[in-house]
ROTIBA-289202 format. One line per 8 residues: for each residue x, y, z of C-alpha. Coordinates in nm, 4 decimals, always signed. Example, Ala and Ser with C-alpha at 12.3 -4.5 7.8 and 13.67 -1.06 7.14 Angstrom:
2
+1.2300/-0.4500/+0.7800; +1.3670/-0.1060/+0.7140
// end
This chain:
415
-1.0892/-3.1816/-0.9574; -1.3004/-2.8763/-1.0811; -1.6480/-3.0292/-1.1629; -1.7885/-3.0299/-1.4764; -2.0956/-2.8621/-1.6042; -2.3821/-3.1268/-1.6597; -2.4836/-2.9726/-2.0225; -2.1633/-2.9784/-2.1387
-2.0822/-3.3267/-2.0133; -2.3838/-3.4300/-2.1930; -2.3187/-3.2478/-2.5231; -2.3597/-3.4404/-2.7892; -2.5626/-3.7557/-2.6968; -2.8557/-3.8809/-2.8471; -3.2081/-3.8008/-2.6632; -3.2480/-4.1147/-2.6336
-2.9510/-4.2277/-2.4585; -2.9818/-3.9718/-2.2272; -3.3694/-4.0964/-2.1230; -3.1825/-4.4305/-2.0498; -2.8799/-4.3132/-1.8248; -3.1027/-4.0837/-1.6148; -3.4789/-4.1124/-1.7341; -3.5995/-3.8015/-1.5357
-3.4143/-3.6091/-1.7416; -3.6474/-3.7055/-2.0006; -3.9043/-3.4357/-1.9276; -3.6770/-3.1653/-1.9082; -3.5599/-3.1634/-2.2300; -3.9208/-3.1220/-2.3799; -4.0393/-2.8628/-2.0906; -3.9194/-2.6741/-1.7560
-3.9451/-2.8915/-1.4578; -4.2601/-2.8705/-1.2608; -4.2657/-2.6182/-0.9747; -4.1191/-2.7821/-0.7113; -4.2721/-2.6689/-0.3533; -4.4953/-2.3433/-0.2635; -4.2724/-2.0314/-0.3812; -4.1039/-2.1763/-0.6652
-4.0071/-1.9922/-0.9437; -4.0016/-2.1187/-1.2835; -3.7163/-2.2975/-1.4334; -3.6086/-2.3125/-1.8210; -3.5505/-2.5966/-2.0133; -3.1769/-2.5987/-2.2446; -3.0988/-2.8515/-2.5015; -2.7047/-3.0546/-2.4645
-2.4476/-2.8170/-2.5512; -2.6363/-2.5051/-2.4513; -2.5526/-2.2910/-2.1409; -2.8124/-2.1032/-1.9184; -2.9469/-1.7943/-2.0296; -2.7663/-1.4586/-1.8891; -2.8614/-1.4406/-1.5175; -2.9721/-1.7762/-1.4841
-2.7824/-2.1053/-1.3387; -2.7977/-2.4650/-1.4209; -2.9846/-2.6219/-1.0655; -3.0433/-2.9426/-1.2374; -2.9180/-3.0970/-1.5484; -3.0414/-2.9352/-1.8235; -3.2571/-2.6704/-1.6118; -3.1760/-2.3365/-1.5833
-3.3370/-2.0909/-1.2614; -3.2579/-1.7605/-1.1971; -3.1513/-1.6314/-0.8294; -3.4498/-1.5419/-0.5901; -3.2033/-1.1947/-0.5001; -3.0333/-0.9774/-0.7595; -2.6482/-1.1224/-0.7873; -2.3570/-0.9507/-0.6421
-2.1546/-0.7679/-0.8794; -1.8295/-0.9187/-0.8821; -1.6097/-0.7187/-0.6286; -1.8545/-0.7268/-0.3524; -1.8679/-1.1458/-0.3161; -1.6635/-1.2415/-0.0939; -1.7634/-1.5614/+0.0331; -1.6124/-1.6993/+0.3585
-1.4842/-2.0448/+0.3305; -1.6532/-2.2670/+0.5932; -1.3288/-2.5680/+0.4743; -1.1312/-2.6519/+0.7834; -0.7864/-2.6998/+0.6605; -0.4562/-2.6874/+0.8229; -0.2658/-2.3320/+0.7554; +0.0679/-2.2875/+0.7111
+0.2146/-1.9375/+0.7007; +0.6103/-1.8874/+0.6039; +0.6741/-1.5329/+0.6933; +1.0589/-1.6722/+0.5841; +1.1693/-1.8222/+0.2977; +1.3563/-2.1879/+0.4201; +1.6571/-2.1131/+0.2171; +1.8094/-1.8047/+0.0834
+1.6634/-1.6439/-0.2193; +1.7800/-1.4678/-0.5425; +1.5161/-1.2643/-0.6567; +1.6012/-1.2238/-1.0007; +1.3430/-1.0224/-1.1589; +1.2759/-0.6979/-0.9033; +1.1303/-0.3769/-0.9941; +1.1512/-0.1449/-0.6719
+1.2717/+0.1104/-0.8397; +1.4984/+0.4172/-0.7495; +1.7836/+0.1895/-0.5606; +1.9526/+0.5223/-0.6435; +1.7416/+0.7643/-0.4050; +1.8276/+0.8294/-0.0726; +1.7423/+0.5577/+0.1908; +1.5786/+0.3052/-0.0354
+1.8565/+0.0713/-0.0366; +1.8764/+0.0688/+0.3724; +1.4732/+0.0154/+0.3760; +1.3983/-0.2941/+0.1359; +1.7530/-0.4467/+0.3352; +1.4830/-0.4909/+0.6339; +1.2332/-0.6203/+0.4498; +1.5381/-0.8766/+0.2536
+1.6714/-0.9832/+0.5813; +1.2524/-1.0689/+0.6920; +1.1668/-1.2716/+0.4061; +1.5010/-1.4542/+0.3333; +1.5814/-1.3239/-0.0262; +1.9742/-1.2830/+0.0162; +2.0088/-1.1090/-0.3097; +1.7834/-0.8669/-0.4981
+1.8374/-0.7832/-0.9044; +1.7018/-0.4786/-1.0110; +1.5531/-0.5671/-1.3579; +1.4129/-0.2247/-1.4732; +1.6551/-0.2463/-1.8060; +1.8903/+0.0391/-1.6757; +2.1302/+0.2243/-1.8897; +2.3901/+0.4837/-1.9077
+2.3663/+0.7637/-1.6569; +2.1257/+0.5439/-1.4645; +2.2599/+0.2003/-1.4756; +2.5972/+0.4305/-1.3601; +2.4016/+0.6124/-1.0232; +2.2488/+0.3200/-0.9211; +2.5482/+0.0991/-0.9081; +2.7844/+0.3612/-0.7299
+2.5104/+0.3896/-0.4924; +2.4851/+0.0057/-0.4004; +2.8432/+0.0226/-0.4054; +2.8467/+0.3001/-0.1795; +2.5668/+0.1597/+0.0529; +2.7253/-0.1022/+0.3171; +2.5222/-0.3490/+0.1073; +2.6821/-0.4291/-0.1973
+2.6223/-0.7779/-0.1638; +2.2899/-0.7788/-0.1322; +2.2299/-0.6031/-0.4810; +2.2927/-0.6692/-0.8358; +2.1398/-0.4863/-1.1445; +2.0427/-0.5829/-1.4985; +2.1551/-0.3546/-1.8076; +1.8669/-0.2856/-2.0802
+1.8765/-0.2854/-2.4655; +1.7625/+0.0608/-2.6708; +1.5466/-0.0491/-2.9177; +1.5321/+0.3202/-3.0287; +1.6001/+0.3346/-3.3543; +1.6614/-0.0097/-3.5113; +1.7333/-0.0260/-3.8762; +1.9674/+0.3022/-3.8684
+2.3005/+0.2888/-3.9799; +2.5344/+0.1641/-3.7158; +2.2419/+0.0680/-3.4480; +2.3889/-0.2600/-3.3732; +2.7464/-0.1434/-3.3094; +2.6716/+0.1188/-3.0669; +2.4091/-0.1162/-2.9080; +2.6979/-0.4197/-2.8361
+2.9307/-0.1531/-2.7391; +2.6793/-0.0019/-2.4989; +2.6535/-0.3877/-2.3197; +2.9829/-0.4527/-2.2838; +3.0506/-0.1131/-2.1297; +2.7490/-0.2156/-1.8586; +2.8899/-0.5604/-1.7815; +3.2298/-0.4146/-1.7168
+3.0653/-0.1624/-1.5404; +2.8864/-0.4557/-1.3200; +2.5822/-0.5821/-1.4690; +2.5075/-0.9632/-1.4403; +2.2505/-1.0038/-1.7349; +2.0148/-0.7971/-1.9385; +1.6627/-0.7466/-1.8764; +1.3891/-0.7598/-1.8205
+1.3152/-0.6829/-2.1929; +0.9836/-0.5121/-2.2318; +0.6504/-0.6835/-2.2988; +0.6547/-0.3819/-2.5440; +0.8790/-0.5187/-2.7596; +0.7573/-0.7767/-3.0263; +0.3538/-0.5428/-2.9564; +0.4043/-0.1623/-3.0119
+0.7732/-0.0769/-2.9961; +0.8699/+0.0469/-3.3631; +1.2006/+0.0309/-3.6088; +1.3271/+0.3352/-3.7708; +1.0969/+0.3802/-4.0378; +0.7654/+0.3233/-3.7775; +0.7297/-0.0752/-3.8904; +0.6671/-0.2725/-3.5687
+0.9961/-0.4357/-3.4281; +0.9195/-0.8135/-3.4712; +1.0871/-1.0224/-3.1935; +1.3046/-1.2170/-3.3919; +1.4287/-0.9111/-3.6492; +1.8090/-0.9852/-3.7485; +1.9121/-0.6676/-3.7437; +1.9267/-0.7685/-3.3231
+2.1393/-1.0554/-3.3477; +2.4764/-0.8897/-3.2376; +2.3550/-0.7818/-2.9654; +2.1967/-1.1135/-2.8536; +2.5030/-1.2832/-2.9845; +2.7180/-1.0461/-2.7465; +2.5214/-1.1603/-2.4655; +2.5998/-1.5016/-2.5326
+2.9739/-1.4345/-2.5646; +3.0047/-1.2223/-2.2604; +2.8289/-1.5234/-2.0542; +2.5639/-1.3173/-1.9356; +2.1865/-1.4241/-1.9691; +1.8743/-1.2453/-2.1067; +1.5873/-1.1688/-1.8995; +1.2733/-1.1428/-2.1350
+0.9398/-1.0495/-2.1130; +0.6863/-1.1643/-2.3957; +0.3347/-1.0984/-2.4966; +0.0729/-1.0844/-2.1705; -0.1550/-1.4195/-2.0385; -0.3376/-1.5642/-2.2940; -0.6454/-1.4216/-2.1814; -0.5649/-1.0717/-2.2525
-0.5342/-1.1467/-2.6104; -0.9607/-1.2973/-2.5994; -1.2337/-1.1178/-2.6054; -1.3269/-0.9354/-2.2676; -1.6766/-1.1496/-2.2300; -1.7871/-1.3278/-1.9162; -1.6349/-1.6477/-2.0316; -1.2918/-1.4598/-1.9943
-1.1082/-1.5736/-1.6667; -0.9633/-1.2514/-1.6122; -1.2518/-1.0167/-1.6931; -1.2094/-0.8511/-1.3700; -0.8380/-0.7500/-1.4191; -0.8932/-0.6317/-1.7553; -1.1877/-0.4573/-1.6509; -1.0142/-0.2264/-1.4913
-0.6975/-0.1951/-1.6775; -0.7517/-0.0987/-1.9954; -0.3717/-0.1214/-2.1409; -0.4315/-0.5172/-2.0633; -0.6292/-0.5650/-2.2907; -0.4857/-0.7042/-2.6567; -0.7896/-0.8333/-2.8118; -0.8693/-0.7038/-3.1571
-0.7877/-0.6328/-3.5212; -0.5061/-0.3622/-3.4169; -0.3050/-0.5774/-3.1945; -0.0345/-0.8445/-3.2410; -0.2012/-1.1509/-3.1336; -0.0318/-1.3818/-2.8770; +0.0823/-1.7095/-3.1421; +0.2770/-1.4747/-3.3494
+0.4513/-1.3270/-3.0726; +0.4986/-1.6949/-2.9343; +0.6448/-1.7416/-3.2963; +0.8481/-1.4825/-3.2771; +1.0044/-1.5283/-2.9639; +1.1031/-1.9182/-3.0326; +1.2326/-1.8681/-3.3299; +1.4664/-1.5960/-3.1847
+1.5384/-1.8475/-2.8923; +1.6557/-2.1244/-3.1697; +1.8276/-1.9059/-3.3829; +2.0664/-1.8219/-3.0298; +2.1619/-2.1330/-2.8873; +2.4508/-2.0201/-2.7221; +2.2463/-1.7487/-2.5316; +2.0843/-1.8232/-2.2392
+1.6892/-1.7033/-2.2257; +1.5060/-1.6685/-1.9169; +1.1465/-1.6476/-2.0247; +0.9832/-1.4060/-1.7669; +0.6557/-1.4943/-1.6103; +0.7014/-1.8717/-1.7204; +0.7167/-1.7161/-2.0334; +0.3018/-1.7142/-2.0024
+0.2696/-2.0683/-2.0400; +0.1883/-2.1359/-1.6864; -0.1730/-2.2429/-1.8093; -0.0371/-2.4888/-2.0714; +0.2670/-2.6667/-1.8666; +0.3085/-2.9138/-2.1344; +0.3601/-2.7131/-2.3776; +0.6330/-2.4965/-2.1828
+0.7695/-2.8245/-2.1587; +0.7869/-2.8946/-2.5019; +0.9976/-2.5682/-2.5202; +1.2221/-2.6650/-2.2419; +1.2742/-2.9823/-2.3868; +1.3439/-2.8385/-2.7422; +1.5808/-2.5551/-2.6207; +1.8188/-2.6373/-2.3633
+1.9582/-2.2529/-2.3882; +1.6229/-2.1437/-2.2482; +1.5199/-2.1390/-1.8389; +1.1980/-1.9631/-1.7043; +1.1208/-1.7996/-1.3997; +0.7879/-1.7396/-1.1641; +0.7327/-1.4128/-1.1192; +0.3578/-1.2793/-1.0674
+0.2090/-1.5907/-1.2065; +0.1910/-1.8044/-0.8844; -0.1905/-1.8298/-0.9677; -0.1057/-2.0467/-1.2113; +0.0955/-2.3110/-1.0336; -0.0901/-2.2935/-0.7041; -0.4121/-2.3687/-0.9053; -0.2553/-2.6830/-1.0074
-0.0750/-2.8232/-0.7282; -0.0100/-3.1671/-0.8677; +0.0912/-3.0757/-1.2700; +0.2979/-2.7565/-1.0843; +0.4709/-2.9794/-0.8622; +0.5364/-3.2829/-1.1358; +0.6737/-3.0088/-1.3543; +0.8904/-2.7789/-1.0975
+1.0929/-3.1262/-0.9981; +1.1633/-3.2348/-1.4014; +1.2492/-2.9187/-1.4795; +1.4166/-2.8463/-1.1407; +1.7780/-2.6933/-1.3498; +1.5465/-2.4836/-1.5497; +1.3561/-2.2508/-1.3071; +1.4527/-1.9280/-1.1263
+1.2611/-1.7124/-0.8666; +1.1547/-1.3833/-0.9182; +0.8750/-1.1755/-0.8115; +0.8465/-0.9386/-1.0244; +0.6893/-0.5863/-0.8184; +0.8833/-0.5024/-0.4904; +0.5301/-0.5801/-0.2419; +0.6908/-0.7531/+0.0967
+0.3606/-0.8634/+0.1828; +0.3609/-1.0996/-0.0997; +0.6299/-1.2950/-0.0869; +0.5271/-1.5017/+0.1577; +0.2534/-1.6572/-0.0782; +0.5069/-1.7961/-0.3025; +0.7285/-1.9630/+0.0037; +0.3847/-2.1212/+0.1369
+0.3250/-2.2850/-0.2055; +0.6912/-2.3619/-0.2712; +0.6998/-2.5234/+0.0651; +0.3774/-2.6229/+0.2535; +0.0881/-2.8640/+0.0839; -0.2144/-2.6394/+0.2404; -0.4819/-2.6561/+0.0204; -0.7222/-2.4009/-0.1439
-0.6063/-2.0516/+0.0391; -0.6528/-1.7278/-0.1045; -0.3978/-1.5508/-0.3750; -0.3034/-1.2017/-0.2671; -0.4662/-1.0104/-0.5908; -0.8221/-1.1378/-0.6462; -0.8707/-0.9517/-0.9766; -0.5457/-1.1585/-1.0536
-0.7446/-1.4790/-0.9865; -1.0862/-1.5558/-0.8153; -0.9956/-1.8841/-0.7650; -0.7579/-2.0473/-0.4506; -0.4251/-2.1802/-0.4298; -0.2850/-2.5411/-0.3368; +0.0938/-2.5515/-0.1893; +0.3290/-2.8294/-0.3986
+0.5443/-2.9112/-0.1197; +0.8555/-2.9368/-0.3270; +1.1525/-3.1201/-0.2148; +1.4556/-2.9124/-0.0285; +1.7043/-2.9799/-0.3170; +1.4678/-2.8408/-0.6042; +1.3950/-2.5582/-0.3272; +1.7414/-2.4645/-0.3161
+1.7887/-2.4765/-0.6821; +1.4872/-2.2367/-0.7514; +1.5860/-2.0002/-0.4700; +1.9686/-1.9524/-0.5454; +2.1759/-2.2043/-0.7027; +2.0322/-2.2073/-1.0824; +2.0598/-1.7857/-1.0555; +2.4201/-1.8778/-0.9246
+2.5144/-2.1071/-1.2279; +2.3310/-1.8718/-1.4745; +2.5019/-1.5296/-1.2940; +2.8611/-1.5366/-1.2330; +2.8638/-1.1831/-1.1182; +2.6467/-1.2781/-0.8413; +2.7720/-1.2778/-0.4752; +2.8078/-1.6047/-0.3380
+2.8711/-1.5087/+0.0449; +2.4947/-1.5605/+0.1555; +2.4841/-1.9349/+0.0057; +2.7348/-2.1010/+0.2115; +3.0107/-2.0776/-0.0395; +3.3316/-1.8201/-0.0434; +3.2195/-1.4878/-0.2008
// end
């Protein structure tokens, strides 16, 4: 349990209630405590509710002292952990894996198909989806060349969605043709739909494309008729919508990526693309959604509950926010078993050195080891030791049910 700040667990209560629970706090609410030993350096006094002034830290309740050294700045501590705990590592996922939301990029090039097989066959992950919303000529070259590759069953691809000119005459007809064509063609679902779409991608006349528009319904309608799902990415976390202030948990990463950062009077802010994006999900229901990135509710499980439970039509998947569940090893684990139909892997950025973090909290219960992108999170992850049969189902079998155009060779039943 992450401990609580003293001031702010005392907010609120009467002076003189506070004398009586801990009567030496009594003098610090009037003054700074006295110097306490040779060398001390003076401490100041806050009032409930209030928080330390910048570059000072709360050593007693409701006592503030700054550090004898000047802090670190942020990306040089890097405290060693002196916890003994019992380690884990799973180089190997324990059963076969359908990544379905991979960006390596360039399957088509020479040789990049017969590399990332190596790396496959090392972590476990039977079948890879390229989800970089390819169409026409290159949704075309890079199927030929996994068909022509001596790995066709390790490979599937996504088709994409041009939101190019929305509003003209005509869009949606040549935009349902264009998805049935892929699918024919080979696709197995459509994504991953931009984050861009529902912040800055425009219609035809420059108005900003909400998520749920109309004028896309054939083409999400066509998706649901051609039994195909709908890989879609929506807004960013939360906290790249707030302020970038030191009470921001990710002030590092949006330090130093300025396109991360949505906070301000210009931007789309994230409830109305939440909005949005349900309201497209419910006006659908015989589509099937997979929220990307746990459709950023990975900080607020019971509320992507409440949208699980609402829309049956809609399934999420984990990619890049393992942060989130391995921060919360016993809401992450409650949640990945009740919802165990619902969830799909995916990992998002072809890095083979990360995958193992995900099977170690998938399958292990170590506790509080480090993520693999600290200006993702400065914080540690917990494993949730999930049960073999919701394993299974978030590796492969609810991408099986959802795909039909996957290959079924690799997961002990006939291709």
């Amino acid at each position: 349990m992450m401990p609580m700040r003293t001031s702010r667990s005392l907010a609120g209560l009467p002076l003189l209630l506070l004398a009586a629970f801990a009567p030496s706090l009594a003098p610090s609410l009037a003054s700074p405590l006295a110097a306490q030993g040779p060398g001390a350096r003076a401490t100041h006094a806050i009032q409930p509710g209030e928080v330390c002034p910048p570059g000072m830290t709360e050593i007693r309740p409701l006592t503030c002292m700054a550090p004898e050294f000047p802090p670190p700045a942020i990306t040089d501590y890097r405290p060693r952990s002196t916890l003994v705990t019992p380690e884990t590592p799973v180089p190997r996922a324990r059963f076969p894996v359908v990544d379905v939301h991979g960006h390596a990029r360039g399957l088509a090039n020479p040789g990049v198909i017969d590399d990332m097989v190596a790396h496959l066959d090392a972590l476990g992950v039977e079948v890879y989806i390229a989800a970089d919303n390819l169409r026409g000529e290159a949704l075309v070259r890079t199927l030929e060349a996994i068909a022509a590759s001596g790995h066709a069953h390790r490979f599937r691809v996504m088709t994409g969605i041009g939101l190019a000119g929305v509003g003209e005459p005509g869009w949606a007809d040549r935009a349902v043709a264009e998805l049935e064509e892929a699918v024919a063609r080979g696709a197995v679902a459509v994504g991953e739909i931009s984050k861009s779409f529902g912040m800055t991608t425009t219609r035809a006349d420059g108005s900003r494309l909400r998520i749920d528009d109309p004028e896309l319904d054939p083409v999400w309608e066509a998706a649901g008729r051609l039994g195909i799902p709908v890989l879609i990415h929506t807004a960013e976390p939360p906290a790249f919508f707030e302020p970038l202030d030191l009470e921001n948990e990710r002030w590092l990463e949006l330090a130093l990526f300025p396109d991360r950062r949505n906070h301000g009077p210009d931007k789309v802010d994230f409830e109305t693309l939440m909005a949005e994006r349900d309201a497209l999900f419910r006006r659908h229901p015989g589509t099937t959604f997979i929220a990307a990135h746990l459709g950023w509710h990975g900080n607020d499980l019971a509320r992507l509950a409440r949208l699980l439970d609402e829309l049956p039509n809609v399934h999420v998947e984990v990619g890049a926010v393992l942060y989130e569940l391995g921060r919360q090893p016993r809401a992450a684990r409650d949640f990945m078993i009740r919802y165990q139909d619902r969830v799909l892997f995916g990992k998002d950025s072809f890095q083979p050195p990360e995958y193992p973090y995900f099977w170690r909290v998938f399958e292990t219960a170590d506790e509080y080891f480090a993520y693999y992108r600290d200006y993702h999170a400065t914080w540690k992850l917990y494993g949730l030791d999930l049960p073999d049969d919701v394993l299974r189902k978030l590796y492969h079998e609810n991408a099986l049910r959802l795909m039909p155009g996957l290959p079924r060779a690799g997961f002990g039943s006939p291709d």
